[in-house]
Structure formats: C-alpha cells, structure tokens
PLY file of the C-alpha trace (Angstrom):
ply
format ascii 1.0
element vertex 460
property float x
property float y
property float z
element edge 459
property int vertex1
property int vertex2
end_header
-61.98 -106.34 46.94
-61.33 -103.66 49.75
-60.90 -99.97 48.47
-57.80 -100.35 50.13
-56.56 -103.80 48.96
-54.03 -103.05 46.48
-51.42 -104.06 49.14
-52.85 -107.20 50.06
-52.56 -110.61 48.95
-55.36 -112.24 50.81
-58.79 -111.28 52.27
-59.24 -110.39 55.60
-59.70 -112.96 58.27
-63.74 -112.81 58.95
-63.67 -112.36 62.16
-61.42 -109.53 61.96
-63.79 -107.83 59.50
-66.31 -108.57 61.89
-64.48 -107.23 65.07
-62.95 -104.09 63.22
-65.75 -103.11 61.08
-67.45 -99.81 62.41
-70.52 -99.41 60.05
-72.68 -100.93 62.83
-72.69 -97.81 64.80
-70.82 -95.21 62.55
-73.58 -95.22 59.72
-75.64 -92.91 62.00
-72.75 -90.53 60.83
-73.83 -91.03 57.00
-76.11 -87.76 56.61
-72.84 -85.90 58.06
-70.46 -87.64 55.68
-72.24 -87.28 52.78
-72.41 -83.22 53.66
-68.99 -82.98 54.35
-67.71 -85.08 51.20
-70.29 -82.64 49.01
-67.80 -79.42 50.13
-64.95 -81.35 49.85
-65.50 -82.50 46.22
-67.08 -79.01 45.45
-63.37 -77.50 46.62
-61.33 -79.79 44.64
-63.23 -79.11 41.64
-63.09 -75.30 42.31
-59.51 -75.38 43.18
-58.61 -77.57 40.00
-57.17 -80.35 41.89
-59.94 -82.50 39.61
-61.85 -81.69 36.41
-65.07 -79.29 37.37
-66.34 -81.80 34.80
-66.07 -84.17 37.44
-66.48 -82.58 40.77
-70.12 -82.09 39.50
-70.52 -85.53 38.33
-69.63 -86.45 41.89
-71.32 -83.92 43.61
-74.61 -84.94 41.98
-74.33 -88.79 42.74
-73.47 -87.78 46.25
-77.12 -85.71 46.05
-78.57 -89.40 44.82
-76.73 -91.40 47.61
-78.37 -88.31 50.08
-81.83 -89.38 48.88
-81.73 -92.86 49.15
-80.73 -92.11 52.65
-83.49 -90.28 53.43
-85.97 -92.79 51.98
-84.29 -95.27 53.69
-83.04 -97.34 51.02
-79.48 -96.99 51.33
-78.19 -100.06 52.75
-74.63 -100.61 54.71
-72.21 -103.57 54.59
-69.75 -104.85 57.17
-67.57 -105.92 54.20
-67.29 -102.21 53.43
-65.88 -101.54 57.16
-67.22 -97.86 57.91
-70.02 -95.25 57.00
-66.92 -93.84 54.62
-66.20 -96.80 52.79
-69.79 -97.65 52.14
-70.85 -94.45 50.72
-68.07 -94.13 48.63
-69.45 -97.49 47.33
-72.75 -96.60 46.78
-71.47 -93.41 44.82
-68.99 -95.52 42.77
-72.16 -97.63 41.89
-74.37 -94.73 40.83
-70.94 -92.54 38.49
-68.60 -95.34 38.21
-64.91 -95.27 38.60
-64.99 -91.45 38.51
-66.58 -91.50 42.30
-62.87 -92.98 43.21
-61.85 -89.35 42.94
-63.53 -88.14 45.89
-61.12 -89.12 48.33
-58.48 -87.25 46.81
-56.51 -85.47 49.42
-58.04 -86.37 52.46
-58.40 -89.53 54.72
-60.91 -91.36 56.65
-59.22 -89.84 59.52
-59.77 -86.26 59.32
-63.04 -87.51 57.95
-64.13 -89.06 60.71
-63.51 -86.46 62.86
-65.04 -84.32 60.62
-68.15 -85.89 60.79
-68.12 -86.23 64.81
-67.96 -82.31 64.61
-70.57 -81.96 62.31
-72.63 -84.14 64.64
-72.19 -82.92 68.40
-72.54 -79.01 66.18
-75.91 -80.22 65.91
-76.73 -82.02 68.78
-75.50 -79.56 71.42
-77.27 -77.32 69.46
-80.57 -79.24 70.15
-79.51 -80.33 73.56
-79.61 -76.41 74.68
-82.56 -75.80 73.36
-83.80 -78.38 75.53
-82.13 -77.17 78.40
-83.80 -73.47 77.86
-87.39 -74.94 78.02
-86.74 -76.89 80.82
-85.77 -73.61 82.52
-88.72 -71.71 81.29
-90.88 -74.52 82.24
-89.41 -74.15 85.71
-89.40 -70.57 86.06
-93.49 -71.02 85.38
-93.71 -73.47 87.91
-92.14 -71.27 90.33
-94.25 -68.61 89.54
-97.39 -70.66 90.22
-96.11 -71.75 93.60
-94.79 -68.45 94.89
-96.85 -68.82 97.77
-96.31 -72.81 98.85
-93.42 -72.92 101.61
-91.65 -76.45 102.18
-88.93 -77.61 104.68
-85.92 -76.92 103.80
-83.31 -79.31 104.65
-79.17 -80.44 105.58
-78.08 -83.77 105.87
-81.78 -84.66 104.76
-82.83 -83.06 108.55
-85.48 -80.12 108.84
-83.47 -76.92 108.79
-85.49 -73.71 107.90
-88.22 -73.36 105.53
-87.80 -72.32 102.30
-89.84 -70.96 99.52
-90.86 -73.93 97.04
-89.72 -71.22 94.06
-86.73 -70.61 96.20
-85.85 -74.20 95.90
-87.06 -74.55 92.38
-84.74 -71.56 91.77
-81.97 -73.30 92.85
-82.02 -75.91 89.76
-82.69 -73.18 87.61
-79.30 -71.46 88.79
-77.50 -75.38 87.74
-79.08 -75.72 84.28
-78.18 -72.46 83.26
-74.74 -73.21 84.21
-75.22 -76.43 82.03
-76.38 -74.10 79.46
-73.21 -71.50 79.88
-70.91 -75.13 79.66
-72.11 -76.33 76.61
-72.60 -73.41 74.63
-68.59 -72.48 75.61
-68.12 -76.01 74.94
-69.29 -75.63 71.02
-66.51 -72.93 70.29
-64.28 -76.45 70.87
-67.08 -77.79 68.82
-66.95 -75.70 65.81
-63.38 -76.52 64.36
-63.11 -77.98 61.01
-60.31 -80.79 60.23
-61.25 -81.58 56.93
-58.13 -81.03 54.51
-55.66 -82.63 57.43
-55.14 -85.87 55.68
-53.96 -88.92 57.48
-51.64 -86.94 59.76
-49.61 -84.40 57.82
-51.95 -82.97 55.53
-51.88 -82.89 51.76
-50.00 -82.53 48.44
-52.74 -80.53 46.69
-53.36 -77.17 46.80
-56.68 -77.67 48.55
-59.06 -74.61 50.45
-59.69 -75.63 53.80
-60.87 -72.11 54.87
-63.64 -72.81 51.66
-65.02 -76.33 53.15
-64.90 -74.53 56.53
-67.26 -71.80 55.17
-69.51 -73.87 53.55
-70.02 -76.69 56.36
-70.83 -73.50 58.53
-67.13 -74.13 60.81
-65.82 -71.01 62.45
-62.72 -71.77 62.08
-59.88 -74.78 61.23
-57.24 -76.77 63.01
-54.28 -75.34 62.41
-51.89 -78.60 63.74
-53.26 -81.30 60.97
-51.77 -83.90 64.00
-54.23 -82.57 66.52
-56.92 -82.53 64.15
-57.22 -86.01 63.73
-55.97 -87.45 67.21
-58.34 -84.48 68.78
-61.17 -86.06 70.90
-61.40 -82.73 73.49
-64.77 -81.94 71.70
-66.16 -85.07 72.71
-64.86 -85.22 75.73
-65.86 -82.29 76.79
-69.36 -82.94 75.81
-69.48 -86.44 78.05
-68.56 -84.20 81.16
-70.91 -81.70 80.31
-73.80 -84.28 79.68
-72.49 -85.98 83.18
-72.94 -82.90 85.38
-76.39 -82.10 83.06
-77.44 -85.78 83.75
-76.23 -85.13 87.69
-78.05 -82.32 87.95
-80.93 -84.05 86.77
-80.15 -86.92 89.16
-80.16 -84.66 92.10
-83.65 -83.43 91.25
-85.19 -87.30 89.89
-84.52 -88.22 93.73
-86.14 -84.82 95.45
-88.92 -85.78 93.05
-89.46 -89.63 94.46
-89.00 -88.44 98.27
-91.37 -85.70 97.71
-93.86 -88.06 95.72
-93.57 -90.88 98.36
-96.76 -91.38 101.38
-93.97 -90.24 103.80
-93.75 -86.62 102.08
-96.93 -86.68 99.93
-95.76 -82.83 99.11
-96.57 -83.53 95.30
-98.50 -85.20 92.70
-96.66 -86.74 89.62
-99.21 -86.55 86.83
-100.11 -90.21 85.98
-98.94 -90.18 82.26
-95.19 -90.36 83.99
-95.78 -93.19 86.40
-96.22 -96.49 86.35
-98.02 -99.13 88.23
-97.19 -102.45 89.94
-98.04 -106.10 88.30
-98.56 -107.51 91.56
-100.07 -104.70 93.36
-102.94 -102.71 92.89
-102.27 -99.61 94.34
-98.80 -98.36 93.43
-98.12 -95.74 91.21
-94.26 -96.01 90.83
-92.17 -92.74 89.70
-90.40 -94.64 86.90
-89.29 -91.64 84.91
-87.64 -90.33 87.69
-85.77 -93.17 88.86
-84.69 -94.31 85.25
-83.19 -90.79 84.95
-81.76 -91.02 88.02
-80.53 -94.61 87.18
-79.65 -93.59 83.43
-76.88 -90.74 85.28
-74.49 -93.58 85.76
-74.09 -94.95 81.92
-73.24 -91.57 81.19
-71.27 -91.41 83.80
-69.53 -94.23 82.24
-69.07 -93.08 78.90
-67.65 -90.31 79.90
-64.87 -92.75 81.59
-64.26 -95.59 78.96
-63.58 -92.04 76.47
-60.95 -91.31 78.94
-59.55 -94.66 79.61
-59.07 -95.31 75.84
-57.24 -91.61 75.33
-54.37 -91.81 78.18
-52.40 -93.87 76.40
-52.70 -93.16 73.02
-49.20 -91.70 71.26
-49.97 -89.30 67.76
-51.75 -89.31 65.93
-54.54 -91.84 64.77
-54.81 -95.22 66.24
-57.38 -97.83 65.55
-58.43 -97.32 69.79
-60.41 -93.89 68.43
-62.87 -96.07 67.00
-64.15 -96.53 70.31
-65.22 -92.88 70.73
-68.74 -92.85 68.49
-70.69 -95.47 70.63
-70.40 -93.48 73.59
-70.81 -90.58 72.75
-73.83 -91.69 70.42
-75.26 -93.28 73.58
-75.09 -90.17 75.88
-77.20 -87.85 73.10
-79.60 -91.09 72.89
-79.65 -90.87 77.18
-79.92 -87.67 77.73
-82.10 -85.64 75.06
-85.37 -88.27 75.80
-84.36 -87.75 79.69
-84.37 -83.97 79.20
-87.77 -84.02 77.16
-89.59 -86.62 79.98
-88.22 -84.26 82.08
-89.32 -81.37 81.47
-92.71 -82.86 80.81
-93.10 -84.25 84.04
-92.14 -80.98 85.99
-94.95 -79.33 83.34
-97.43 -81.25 84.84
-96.11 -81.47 88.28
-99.23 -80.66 91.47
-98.28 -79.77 94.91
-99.86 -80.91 97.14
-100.87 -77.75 99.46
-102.69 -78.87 102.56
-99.66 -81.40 103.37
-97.01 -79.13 102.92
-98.35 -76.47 105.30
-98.63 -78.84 107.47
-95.25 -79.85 107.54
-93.43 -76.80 107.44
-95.41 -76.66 110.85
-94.66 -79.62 112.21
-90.68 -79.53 113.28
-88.04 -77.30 114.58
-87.07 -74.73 111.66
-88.06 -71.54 113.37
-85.56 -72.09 115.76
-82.88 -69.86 114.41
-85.47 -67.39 113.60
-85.85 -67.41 117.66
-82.41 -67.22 117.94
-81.69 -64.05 116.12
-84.76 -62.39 118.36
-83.10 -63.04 121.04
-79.72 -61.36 119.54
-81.38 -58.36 119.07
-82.28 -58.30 122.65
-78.70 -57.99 122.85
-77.98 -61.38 123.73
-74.83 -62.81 121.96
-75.45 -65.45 119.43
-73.79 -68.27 121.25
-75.75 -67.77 124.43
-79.48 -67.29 122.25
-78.12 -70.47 120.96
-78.11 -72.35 124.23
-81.47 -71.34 125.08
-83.06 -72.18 122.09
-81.38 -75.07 121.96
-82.82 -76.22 125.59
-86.63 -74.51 124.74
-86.09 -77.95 121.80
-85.26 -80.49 123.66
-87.96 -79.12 126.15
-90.65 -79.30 123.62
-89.05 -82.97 122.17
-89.27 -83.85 125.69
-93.14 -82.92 126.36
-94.41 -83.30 122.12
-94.86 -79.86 121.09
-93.69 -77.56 119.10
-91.82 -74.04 119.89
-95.29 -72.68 118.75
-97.25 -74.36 121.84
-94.87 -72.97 124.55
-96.83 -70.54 126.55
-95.04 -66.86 127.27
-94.10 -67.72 130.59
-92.80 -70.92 129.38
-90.29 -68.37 127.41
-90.03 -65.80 129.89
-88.85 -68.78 133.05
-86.14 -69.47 129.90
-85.16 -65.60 129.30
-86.02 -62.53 130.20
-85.39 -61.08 126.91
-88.61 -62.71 125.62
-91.79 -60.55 125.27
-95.18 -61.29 123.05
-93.79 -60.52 119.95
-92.08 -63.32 119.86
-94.66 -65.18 118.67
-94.08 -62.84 115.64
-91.03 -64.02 114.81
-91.94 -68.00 115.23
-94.61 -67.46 112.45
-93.20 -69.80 109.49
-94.33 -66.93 106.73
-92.53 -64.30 108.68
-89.32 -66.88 108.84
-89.46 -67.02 104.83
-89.72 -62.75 104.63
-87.52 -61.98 107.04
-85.10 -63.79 104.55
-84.45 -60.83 101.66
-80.80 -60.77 101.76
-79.48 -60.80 97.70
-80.26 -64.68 96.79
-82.45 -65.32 99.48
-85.47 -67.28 100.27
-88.02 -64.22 101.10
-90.54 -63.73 98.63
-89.68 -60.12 97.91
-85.93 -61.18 96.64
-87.51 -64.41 95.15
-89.67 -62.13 93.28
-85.93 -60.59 92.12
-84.42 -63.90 90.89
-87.45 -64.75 89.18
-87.34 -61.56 87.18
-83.84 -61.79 86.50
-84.63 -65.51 85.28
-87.68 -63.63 82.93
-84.88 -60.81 81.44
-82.44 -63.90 80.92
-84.73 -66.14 79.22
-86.05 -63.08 77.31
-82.71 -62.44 75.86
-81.69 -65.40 74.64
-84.59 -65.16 72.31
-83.29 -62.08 70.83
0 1
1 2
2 3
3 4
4 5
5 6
6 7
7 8
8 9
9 10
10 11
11 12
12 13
13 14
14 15
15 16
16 17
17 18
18 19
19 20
20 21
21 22
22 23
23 24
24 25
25 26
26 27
27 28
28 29
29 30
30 31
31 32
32 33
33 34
34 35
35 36
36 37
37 38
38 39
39 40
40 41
41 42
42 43
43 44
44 45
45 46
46 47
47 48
48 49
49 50
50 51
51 52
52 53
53 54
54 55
55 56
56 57
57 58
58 59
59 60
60 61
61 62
62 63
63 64
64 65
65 66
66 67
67 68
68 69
69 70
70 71
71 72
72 73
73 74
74 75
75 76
76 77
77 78
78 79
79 80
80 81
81 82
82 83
83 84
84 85
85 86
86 87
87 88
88 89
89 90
90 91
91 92
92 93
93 94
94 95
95 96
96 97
97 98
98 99
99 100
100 101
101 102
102 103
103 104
104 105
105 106
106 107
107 108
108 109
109 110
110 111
111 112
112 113
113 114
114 115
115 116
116 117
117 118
118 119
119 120
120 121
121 122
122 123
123 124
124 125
125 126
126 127
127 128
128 129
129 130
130 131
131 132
132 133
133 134
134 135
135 136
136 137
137 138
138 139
139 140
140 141
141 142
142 143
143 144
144 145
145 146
146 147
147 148
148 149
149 150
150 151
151 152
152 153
153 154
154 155
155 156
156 157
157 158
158 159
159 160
160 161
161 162
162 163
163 164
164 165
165 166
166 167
167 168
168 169
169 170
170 171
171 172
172 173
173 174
174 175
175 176
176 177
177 178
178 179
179 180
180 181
181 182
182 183
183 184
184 185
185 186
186 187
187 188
188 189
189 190
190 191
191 192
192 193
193 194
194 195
195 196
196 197
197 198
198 199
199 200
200 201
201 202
202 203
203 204
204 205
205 206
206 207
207 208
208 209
209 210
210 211
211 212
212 213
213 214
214 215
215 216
216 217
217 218
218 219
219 220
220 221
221 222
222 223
223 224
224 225
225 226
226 227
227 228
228 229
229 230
230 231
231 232
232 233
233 234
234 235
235 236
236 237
237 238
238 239
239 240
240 241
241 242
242 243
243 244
244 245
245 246
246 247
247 248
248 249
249 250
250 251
251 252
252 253
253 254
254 255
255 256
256 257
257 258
258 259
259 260
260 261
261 262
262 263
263 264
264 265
265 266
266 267
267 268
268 269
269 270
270 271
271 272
272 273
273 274
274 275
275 276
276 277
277 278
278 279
279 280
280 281
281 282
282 283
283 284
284 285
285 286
286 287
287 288
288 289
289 290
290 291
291 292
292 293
293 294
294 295
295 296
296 297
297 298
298 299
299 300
300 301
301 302
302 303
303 304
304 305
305 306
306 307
307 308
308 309
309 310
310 311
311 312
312 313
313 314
314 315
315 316
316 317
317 318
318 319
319 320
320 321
321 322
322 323
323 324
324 325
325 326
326 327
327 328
328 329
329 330
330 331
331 332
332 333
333 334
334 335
335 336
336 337
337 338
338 339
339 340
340 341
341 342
342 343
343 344
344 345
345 346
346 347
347 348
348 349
349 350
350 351
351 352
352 353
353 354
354 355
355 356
356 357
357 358
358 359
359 360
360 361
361 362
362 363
363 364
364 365
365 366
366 367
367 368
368 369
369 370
370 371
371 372
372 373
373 374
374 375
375 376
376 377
377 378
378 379
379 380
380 381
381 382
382 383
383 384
384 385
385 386
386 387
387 388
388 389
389 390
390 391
391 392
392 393
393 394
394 395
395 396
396 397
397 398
398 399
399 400
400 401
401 402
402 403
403 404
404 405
405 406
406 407
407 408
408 409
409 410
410 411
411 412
412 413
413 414
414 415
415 416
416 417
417 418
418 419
419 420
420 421
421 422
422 423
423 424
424 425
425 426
426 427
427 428
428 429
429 430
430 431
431 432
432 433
433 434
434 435
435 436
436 437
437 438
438 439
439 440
440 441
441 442
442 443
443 444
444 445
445 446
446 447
447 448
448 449
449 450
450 451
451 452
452 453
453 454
454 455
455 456
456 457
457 458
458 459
C-alpha cells in the first residue's frame, strides 16, 4: 500500500512505478533528507503542532535511519517511489505508526527542494575550494617559470611573445571569476523552502525562520509558489559549472598542442597519460582530452534543465523530477576534472631548450621594430609598411629579422641605426611590455603579487 493510497482503488500499473519512481537517482539526497526532516520534526514538536513526546520519538528513529545510512545498510525500494517515501518507511519500521507524523505540514515538494539546497550548499562549497587550489597551484607554477618566454599567439598564428606566467596568469584571472560566480551564486543557494507545503503553505503554526536556523539557511522564501517551482539555484549552478568546465576546456587543448612533437614546449608527468595498445611509443594526454571532451555533457545538462523549465506553468509538475540527474552528473563531472586537473598542472615540466628556440624562430618582434621606427618619428602606418616588406624579405630568402645585416635595414630606412638590434632581442620585447596587465616581467611580478594578497585573504 502507497503512503498515499487512500484515494486509490487499484495498484499502480508497474511500469508506471517503474518509469515514475525517482529513488534510483534521488537516494543520493537521503543524508540531506534525513537532516532536514530532523529540524522539521524538532519544530513541530517545539511549536506544539505534535506531542514533544513524540517529536523526540521521531527525532531519535530518524538518528537510527542516519546510521544505517552511513553503514550502508539502509536499503531503497522502487515501490516506495522517492528518497522521501522510503525513509519515511524505514522510520515507520523502526517507531511505528507514530513516524506517520513527520510529514505533518509539509510536502515532498518543498522537501525536495529542500534537499537540492542542502546539497549544491555543500557542493559549491567544495567545488570552490577546489577552484582556490587550482589557482594557488597555478600561481606556483608561474612563479617557477617567471623566466621561460613562449609565442604568443591570434588565430593560432605567432604574434608576440609572451611571458609563460603571463599566459598562465591569464587562466588565473578566469577561475577567479569562476570563483566570484559561484560564491554570488550560493546567496541564491542558501534559501530555505521548508514549511511551503505543496504550493500554498500550511495550516499549522509552524517556525520556518527556526528550521532555517538550524539547517544553517540565511534566509527563507517568502512566495511558498516560488519555493517549490524554484529551479534558479540549479540553474545557475549548470552555467556556472559550464563556463568553469569551458574554461577548463580552453586550457585541456593549450595543454595537448603544447604536449604534442610539433610544440614539445612541455612535459605531462606520466601518471596523467596514457599509452597506445597498438603502439609502443605514444603517450596520449587522456586527462586532458576527457576534460576537454567531458565540457560538452555539461554543456548539456545545463540545456535539458532549461528545456524542461520553459514551459512549465506554477507551481510543481511531475517534469521537475528531471532536475537531480543533471545536476548530480555535473558535480560527478566536474569536481574529479577539477582535482586531475589541478594535479596534472602540479606536476607539469617545460620544456626549456625548445621553447627558446621557438620564440626565436618566427616573426613576433616585428611590432617591436615597428614602434622603433615610430619613435624615429615615423608614423605608425608607414613603420608598418616597412616592416611589413623587411618579412616578406626574410620569408623570401629563410631568415629571420634577426639575420638581416644593418645595411640590409638601413637600404629599407634611414631611421634605422645599431640599436636596433636592441629592440629585436625577444627578452627586451617581453620588458618593454610593463603597461598595467602586461606581459613584462616587472608588471608580471605585480599580478603575481596581487594573486599572493588575494589568495592570502581568502584564508583569513
């Protein structure tokens, strides 16, 4: 007999029970539910809506239902539909008919969303702290390779070089802006809308602002409607974990350029590679690639969540069901892909020697000639042109801007003198480069320290 069969004159079809049930996924929610029904019950017997008498009765099997969670002996059934359902069995199995007065005035709706707040509370919680390693782990990595200077590239073409901390930097600057999203994003989080009922709220004289203190909530719904039709808070977390997981997308496919024989600028430590059954030599950046491959699941529970809300009219419908597996899938996605990593960039060697000899191998001092020629007084559009034909001179004859001889420059302009030279050199480039945010060392050595008192505060 269902908990709810009173109105019914015949069991439920099977495969409806089958098709409808929820307990296969929503029983990861049962350490949650059991927390939130042990302040609910502890309210109603404080408030006198049930005999104290009982609300401890309760309130202790609920504390014997907790434990045989933990030991893992607490077993679900699809007969009892949801994680709600079956602990409420479990409990009316320990105390007897008395456990029936749990659900007195709420439903499984505000439940439900009660537990999904309790959840992602905890989760983001986790998730961030993640996130703040990674960018300490990053801001040590740049501090080891202050010296190393790499291409830096548009449109995936040579451009200027850059400081490897510079670009390092750069993801720093995005995951603390995934940090800033989902800590905002837990103020969303941390509503409580317990006590809303079905829809409407309740005819007894319950204490929400009591369950909301003691489940740690800063605050409660104050429309019982939107508390239970309210899937914001999950949303919100999908697009945050999409432009995290994007972020880390971006970075997955730097890393398998950079590792490949046609870069060979770094070394991914062996313990996050893999090889090749058929061939011998490979060493495949796996971790990367799944992470980078793992982006678009994410991507696309972020999208069925919205697909299944635009229609929906107030205020709980049977569709909401479909907006745990998601969301359980994304934390499952993207705290191992935030742990691997940060692991891998840990443990991450660059490879020296072939970077310095890239950075002089191509065109990226070219600007850097350029603006020497502007402060000659030439106007930038006219250094431009003659730059641009000193290139395709050296293209033409396989050399580099570096090889030209002074009267090579001199037959081009007679703005050019010696010192020019000076202002080809590929260090000098990177220095000459300490405007606020960029790539010289000197305002490196800024954002790094401003990355140091940042870090330094959180832990405060």
């Amino acid at each position: 007999m269902k908990l709810w069969g009173g109105r019914f004159t015949k069991p439920t079809n099977e495969l409806v029970e089958l098709y409808t049930a929820s307990i296969p996924f929503d029983q990861k929610l049962a350490a949650q539910d059991i927390r939130g029904s042990l302040a609910h019950v502890k309210m109603l017997g404080a408030c006198g809506i049930i005999p104290q008498a009982d609300a401890e009765t309760i309130a202790a099997g609920l504390v014997q239902v907790q434990a045989k969670l933990e030991q893992g002996e607490l077993h679900f059934s699809v007969a009892h539909e949801d994680v709600h359902m079956n602990v409420e069995k479990h409990l009316i199995d320990l105390i007897g008919p008395v456990g029936g007065k749990l659900h007195t005035g709420r439903s499984r709706n505000d439940q439900i969303a009660l537990d999904m707040h309790l959840y992602l509370k905890e989760e983001v919680e986790e998730i961030v702290g993640l996130l703040y390693r990674l960018v300490e782990v990053l801001t040590d990595k740049a501090e080891e390779y202050l010296d190393v200077i790499i291409p830096g590239y548009t449109h995936l073409q040579r451009a200027q070089p850059v400081l490897l901390a510079h670009h390092l930097l750069a993801y720093v600057g995005m995951f603390r802006r995934d940090i800033e999203r989902f800590e905002d994003s837990y103020k969303r989080i941390d509503i409580m809308p317990l006590g809303s009922g079905a829809l409407a709220g309740t005819t007894f004289p319950i204490n929400r602002d009591r369950v909301a203190e003691e489940l740690g909530f800063a605050r409660v719904y104050e429309n019982s409607m939107d508390a239970v039709s309210d899937r914001d808070f999950i949303l919100e977390f999908l697009s945050n974990a999409s432009i995290l997981m994007m972020h880390l997308s971006r970075f997955c496919e730097e890393l398998v350029l950079w590792s490949s024989t046609e870069f060979s600028f770094v070394e991914l430590d062996d313990a996050y590679c893999t090889g090749s059954s058929i061939m011998p030599q490979k060493k495949n950046p796996d971790v990367a690639e799944l992470i980078r491959g793992k982006t678009g699941r994410v991507y696309g529970d972020l999208i069925g969540l919205l697909t299944v809300l635009k229609g929906l009219p107030l205020a709980y419908n049977k569709d909401l069901q479909e907006d745990k597996e998601g969301m359980f899938d994304t934390v499952d996605t993207l705290k191992p892909g935030l742990m691997l990593f940060t692991g891998m960039i840990e443990t991450l060697q660059v490879r020296r020697a072939n970077v310095e000899r890239a950075v002089k191998a191509d065109f990226s001092n070219a600007t850097d000639l350029a603006d020497y020629l502007v402060r000659k007084g030439l106007p930038f559009r006219n250094a431009h042109e003659v730059i641009g034909k000193l290139v395709l001179q050296c293209i033409e004859s396989g050399v580099y801007l570096a090889d030209l001889t002074l009267e090579q420059y001199q037959a081009a302009s007679e703005l050019f003198e010696a010192d020019l030279f000076e202002a080809l050199d590929i260090r000098n480039v990177v220095n000459a480069r300490n405007s606020k945010g960029g790539t010289g060392t000197e305002s490196v050595n800024v954002q790094l320290a401003n990355v140091r008192e940042w870090l330094q505060a959180q832990k405060q």
